[in-house]
C-alpha positions in Angstrom: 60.1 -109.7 -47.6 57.8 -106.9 -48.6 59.2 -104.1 -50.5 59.7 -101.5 -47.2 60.7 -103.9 -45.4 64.1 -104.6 -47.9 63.9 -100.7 -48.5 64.6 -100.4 -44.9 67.2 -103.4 -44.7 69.0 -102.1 -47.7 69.0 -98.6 -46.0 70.6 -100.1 -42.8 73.1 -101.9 -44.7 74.5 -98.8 -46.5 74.3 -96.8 -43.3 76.7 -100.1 -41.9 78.6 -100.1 -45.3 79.4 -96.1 -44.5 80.5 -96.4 -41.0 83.0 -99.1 -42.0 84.2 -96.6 -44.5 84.8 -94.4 -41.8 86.3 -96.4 -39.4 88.8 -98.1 -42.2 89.3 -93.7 -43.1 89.9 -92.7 -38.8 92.5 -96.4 -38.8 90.3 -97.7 -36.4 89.9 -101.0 -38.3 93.3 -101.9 -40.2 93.7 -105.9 -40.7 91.8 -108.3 -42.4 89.7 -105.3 -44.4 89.9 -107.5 -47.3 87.9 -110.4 -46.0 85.6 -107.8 -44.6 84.5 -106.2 -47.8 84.3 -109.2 -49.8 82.3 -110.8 -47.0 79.8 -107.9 -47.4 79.1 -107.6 -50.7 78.8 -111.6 -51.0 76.1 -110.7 -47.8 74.5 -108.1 -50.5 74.1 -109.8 -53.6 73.3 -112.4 -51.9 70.5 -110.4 -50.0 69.3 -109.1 -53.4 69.0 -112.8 -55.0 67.0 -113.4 -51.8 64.6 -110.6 -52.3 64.2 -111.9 -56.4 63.3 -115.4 -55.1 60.7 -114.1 -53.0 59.1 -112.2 -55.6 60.4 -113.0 -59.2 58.6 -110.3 -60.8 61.5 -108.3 -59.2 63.9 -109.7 -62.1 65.8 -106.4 -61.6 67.1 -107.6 -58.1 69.3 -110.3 -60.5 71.9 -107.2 -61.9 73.0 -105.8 -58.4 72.9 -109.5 -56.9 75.2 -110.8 -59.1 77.3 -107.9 -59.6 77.9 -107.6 -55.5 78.6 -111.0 -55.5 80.8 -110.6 -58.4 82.8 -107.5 -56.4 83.2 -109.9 -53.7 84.5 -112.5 -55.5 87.1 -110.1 -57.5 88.2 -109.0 -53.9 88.8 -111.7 -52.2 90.8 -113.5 -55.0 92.5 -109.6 -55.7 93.6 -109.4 -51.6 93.8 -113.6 -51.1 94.7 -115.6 -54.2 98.1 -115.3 -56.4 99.1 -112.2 -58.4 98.6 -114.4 -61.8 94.9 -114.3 -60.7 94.5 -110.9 -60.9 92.7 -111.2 -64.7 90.5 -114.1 -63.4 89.0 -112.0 -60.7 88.1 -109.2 -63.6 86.3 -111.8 -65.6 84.8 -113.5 -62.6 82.9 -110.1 -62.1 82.2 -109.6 -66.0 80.9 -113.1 -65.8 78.7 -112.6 -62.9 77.1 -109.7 -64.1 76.7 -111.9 -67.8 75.3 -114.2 -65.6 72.5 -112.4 -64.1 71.4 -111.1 -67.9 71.1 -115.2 -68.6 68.7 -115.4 -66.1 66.6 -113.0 -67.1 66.3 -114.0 -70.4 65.8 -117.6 -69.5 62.9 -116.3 -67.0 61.0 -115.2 -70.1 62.5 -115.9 -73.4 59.6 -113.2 -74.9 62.5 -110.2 -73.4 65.3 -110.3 -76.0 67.3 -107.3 -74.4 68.8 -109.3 -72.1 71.1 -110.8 -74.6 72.9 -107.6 -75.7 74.7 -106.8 -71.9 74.7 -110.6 -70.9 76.9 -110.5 -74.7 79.2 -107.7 -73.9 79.8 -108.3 -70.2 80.7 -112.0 -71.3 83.1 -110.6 -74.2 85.0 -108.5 -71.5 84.8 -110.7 -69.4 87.1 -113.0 -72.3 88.7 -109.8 -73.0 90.2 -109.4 -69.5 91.0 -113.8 -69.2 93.1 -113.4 -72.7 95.2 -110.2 -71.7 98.1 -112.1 -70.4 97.9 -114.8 -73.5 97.8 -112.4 -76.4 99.4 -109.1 -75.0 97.6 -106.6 -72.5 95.3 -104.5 -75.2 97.0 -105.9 -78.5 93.4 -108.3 -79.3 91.0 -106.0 -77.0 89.5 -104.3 -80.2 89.7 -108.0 -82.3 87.5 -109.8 -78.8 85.0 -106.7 -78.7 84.0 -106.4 -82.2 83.9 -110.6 -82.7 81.7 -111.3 -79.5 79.6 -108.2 -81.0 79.1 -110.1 -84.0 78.5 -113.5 -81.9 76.0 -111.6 -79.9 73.7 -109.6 -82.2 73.9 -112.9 -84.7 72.8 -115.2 -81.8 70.1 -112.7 -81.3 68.8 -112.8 -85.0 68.3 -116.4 -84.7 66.3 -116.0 -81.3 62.2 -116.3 -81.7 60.5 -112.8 -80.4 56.5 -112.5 -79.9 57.7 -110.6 -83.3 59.4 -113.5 -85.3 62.7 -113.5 -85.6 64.8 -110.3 -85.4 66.7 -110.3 -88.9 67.9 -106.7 -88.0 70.1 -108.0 -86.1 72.4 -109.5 -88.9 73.4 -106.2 -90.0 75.4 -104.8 -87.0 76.7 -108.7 -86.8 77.9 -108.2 -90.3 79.3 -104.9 -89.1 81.0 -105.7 -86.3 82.7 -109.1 -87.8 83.9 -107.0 -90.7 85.4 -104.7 -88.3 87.2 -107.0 -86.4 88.3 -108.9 -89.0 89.8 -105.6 -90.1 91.3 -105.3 -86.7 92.7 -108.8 -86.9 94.1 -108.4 -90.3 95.6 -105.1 -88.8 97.4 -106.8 -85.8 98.7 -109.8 -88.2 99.9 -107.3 -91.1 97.6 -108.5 -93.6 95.1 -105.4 -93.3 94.3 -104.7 -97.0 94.1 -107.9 -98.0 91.3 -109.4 -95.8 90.0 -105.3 -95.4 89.1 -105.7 -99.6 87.7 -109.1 -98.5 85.7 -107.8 -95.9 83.7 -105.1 -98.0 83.0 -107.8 -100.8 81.2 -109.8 -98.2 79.1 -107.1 -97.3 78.5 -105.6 -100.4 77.1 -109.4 -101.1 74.9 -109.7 -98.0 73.4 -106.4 -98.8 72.6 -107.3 -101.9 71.1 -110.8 -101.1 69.0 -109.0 -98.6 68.3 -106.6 -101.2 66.6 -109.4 -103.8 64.9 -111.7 -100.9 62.6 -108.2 -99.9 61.7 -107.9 -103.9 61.1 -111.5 -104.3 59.0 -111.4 -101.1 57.3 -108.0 -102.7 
């Protein structure tokens, strides 16, 4: 599939996609709309993850494949599965989109970008799974700021066509202080482990600091 040709398929689809708007808008088509739309985007990503297996070097076609497919998953277990399932089919669609950021990276391990969204959308992606556990929003801040600090330290340890990417340690260190401060906030112990927090930065600094002299 050239790229006019899936210009012109992708153009035909929307044009589809906006009559069934219509129709659904005039109550011409009522039942089983639920079925319909996740049918169709799991027919669009799935079209897009076509198009990137014809031509790889179209890695871009990955994000809205995935995503789509991710929209129709999220549908069809939002209109079709139980009402406890309703976080699962948010983190279904995080994950899908942290999936398609996996594959990229994987396709060439040179491209460390990748690993900052396929990070977040996987931290939400937890975020959304561990809402009815700890308390819708009580932990948000505590999951973002950790899987931060997960996902900037993975990516210091991660070989570039650079060598590795030691920058990257310092917003981990920022963002595991914070949410340690955020933690220690939720479980009443905010000063303590807040005093805690700056000592352990004050320290990496500091070695940091000495290894650039010694290295000078």
């Amino acid at each position: 599939m050239k790229s006019k040709e899936f210009r012109t398929f992708f153009g035909l689809g929307l044009i589809a996609l906006g009559g069934l708007f219509l129709l659904q808008s005039f109550g011409v088509i009522e039942t089983g709309m639920g079925l319909l739309w996740a049918t169709l985007f799991a027919a669009g990503g799935a079209t897009f993850l076509y198009f990137y297996r014809l031509n790889q070097e179209q890695w871009w076609a990955l994000i809205p494949g995935f995503a789509m497919i991710g929209i129709g998953a999220l549908i069809g277990v939002a209109e079709y599965g139980p009402p406890e399932l309703g976080n699962v089919a948010g983190s279904i669609f995080m994950f899908s989109i942290a999936l398609s950021f996996l594959i990229i990276y994987l396709r060439n391990r040179e491209v460390w970008w990748p690993i900052i969204p396929l990070g977040f959308c996987a931290t939400l992606g937890i975020m959304i799974l561990l809402d009815p556990i700890m308390g819708e929003g009580e932990f948000d801040a505590v999951i973002l700021f950790l899987g931060g600090a997960l996902t900037f330290g993975a990516l210091g340890f991660l070989p570039s066509s650079k060598g590795k990417m030691s920058w990257a340690f310092i917003p981990a260190v920022v963002m595991l202080v914070l949410g340690g401060i955020f933690l220690a906030d939720e479980l009443g112990s905010a000063q303590l482990i807040g005093a805690a927090a700056l000592v352990i930065v004050g320290i990496f600094l500091l070695t940091r600091t000495l290894r650039e002299r010694g290295r000078t």
